[in-house]
Steps between C-alpha positions, in 0.01 A plus 500: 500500500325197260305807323801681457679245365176388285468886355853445381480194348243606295640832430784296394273282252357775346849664447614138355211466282524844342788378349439199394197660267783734410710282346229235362377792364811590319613133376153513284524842364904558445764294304722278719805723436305771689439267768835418583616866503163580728653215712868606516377834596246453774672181660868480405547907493277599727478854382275705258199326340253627264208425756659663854156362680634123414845564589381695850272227557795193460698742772241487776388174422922425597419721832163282561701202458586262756839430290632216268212273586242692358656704193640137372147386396437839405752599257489100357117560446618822329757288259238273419258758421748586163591070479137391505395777202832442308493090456184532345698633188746301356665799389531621797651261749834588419452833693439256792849441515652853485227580779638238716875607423384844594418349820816259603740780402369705830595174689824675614556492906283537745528844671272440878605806671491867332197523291318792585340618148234290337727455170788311748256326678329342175816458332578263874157324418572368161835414566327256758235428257829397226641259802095342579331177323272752338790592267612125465185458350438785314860378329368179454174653336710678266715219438180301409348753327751596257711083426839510330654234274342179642744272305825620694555189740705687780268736591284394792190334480287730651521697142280255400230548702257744233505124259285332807165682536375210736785644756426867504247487793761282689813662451398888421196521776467460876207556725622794653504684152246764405174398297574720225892303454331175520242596251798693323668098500183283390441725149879473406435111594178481301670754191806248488315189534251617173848542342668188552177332366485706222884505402500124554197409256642716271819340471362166486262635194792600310732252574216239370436731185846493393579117581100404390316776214205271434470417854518839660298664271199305689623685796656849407280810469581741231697736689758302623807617326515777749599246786814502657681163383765518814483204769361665782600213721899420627452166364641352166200485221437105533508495859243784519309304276557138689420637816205715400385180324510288792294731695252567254457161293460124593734382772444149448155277376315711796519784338647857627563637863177611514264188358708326781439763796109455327511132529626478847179676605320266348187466743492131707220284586648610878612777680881522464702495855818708584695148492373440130518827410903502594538176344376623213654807466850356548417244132388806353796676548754243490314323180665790270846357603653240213552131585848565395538741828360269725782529747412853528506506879193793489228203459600356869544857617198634422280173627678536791427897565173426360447225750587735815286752399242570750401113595253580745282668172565147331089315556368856430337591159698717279399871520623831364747594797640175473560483139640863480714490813590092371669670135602814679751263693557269189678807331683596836674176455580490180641863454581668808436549882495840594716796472618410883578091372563577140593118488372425117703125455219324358459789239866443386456105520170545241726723304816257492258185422188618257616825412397842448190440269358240706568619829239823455266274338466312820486810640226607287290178543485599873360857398294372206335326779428739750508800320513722888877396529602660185586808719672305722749314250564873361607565861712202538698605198537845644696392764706324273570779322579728789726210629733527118416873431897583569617258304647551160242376270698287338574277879159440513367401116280221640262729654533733238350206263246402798378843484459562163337114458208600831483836296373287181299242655340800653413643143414147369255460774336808645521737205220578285761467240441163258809329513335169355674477177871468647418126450611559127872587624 
């Protein structure tokens, strides 16, 4: 019975796998129009096809099937076959979107009982595939993939998800997704990313030639009248240049973010213990914070989390675990718990007291520090995100701003983009 049930499993593979080299070999050869009519007719029509041996093979790969649970990953592996070759093109991701309305318009009801030719039992199939997550996502692909007007504050604010390249891997992946998606998800990261940089330097460059000549011209290269001038931020001109500037330049007479995550590292005539090391960690946070906000309750808060933070650890010397698990908790408190206790109080409290600008520069002092938590912040701000992502942009402008503000502290910081001369704003 187990080889029986082996020889058709891999009878099905090879059945599955036929056409999956069908159709990646058609999405390189053939236009995407032709695509989408190759689609319509083997999947949605289920009738003649100019190759018979794919569309026999689809029909007993149905009859090898053990039903939904099987031809769901199948036919979404199938979808993202065409997806994965189309984003590459920017001229090309529109056709996402028709394939995916293709697909929800067979989302009609259900039919269980009397399906006894191939074409009603596939039609059955994708009409559960249209009601599964797989479609919810594939929707949300497209969505992402192809962005409408992002200055319309009632739509949601999940619209806004293809401005925030740190949230892709958070919000568009999961670990039960296929390599080829998730390597699909990390080049659009990396391609948008590059872009931001590059739109952002740009538009600095210009905006300093036309308030500066003399003083850009030490900076411009000869081709850059062919740069977009447009903002590519949601923030007003001066407070993209404000905020960039107080990520980028001096702070204060210690210097920027990072001379101060430099000199906190400073090696000591003694090995540092956990105690020190979360006494010190709380001044070099909290020593951002202006005298003027000194009843900003997030000084006591913070000593006291700080404090209760793994006392047994407190006579041991400071190691790598401790300093990386210490800052992973640091940002848990000051942004958010967890999707389950999405409790994120002290976040609004920062917000409400130092503001936008400051509040992801402490942020950024943390990650400046400890560089291995920069993943971990991105995650935090994920679940933000998903938290708002219904709400009407417009509800929920603070974390707009807050993304947009991590999204250029992020440029100013980790790029290999030289953002030095904003200091001449």
């Amino acid at each position: 019975m187990n080889v029986l049930v082996s020889q058709n499993q891999r009878s099905l593979e090879v059945l599955e796998q036929k056409i999956y080299d069908h159709l990646l070999n058609c999405v390189r050869t053939e236009l995407p129009e032709q695509i989408l009519e190759r689609f319509q007719l083997l999947f949605v029509q289920a009738g003649i096809y100019p190759e018979p041996e794919i569309r026999i093979a689809l029909h007993e790969s149905l009859r090898s099937n053990s039903g939904k649970q099987g031809f769901l990953p199948f036919f979404n592996r199938c979808c993202f076959i065409i997806i994965n070759r189309w984003q590459m093109n920017l001229l090309h991701r529109d056709w996402i979107v028709q394939l995916v309305e293709i697909i929800g318009q067979c989302g009609g009801p259900s039919v269980i009982v009397g399906q006894p030719t191939p074409a009603g039992r596939l039609r059955f199939l994708i009409q559960e595939y249209v009601r599964s997550e797989y479609f919810q996502r594939l929707q949300q692909l497209a969505d992402f993939l192809n962005p409408k007007n992002d200055t319309d504050e009632r739509r949601p604010l999940s619209t806004l998800l293809h401005r925030y390249p740190f949230l892709y891997p958070h919000c568009l992946t999961n670990q039960q997704d296929e390599t080829d998606y998730q390597k699909m998800i990390v080049g659009v990261q990396k391609s948008a990313q590059q872009q931001i940089e590059q739109d952002l330097s740009h538009y600095l460059t210009h905006s300093l030639l036309q308030r500066n000549q003399a003083s850009a011209q030490l900076i411009i290269e000869s081709n850059a009248a062919s740069i977009d001038l447009k903002n590519p931020t949601l923030l007003k001109h001066k407070e993209l240049c404000a905020s960039l500037k107080h990520y980028v330049s001096k702070v204060d007479s210690r210097g920027t973010y990072q001379d101060m995550a430099k000199q906190f590292w400073t090696p000591t005539h003694q090995p540092q213990t956990y105690q020190h090391f979360k006494a010190s960690l709380h001044d070099y946070v909290t020593s951002s914070i202006p005298p003027q906000f000194g009843k900003c309750r997030f000084n006591d808060q913070l000593k006291g989390y700080l404090d209760h933070l793994s006392p047994e650890n407190d006579s041991s010397l400071l190691n790598d675990f401790l300093t990386v698990r210490t800052c992973n908790q640091v940002l848990n408190f000051m942004v958010i718990e967890s999707r389950q206790r999405p409790n994120h109080s002290v976040f609004m409290d920062l917000l409400n007291n130092v503001g936008t600008t400051l509040t992801i520069g402490l942020l950024l002092k943390v990650v400046l520090l400890c560089n291995k938590v920069k993943p971990y912040l991105e995650r935090r701000f994920s679940l933000l995100f998903q938290h708002y992502e219904s709400h009407a942009k417009g509800a929920v402008a603070w974390l707009v701003k807050c993304l947009e503000k991590l999204n250029i502290a992020w440029v100013g910081n980790f790029s290999r983009q030289n953002l030095s001369f904003v200091h001449l704003f």
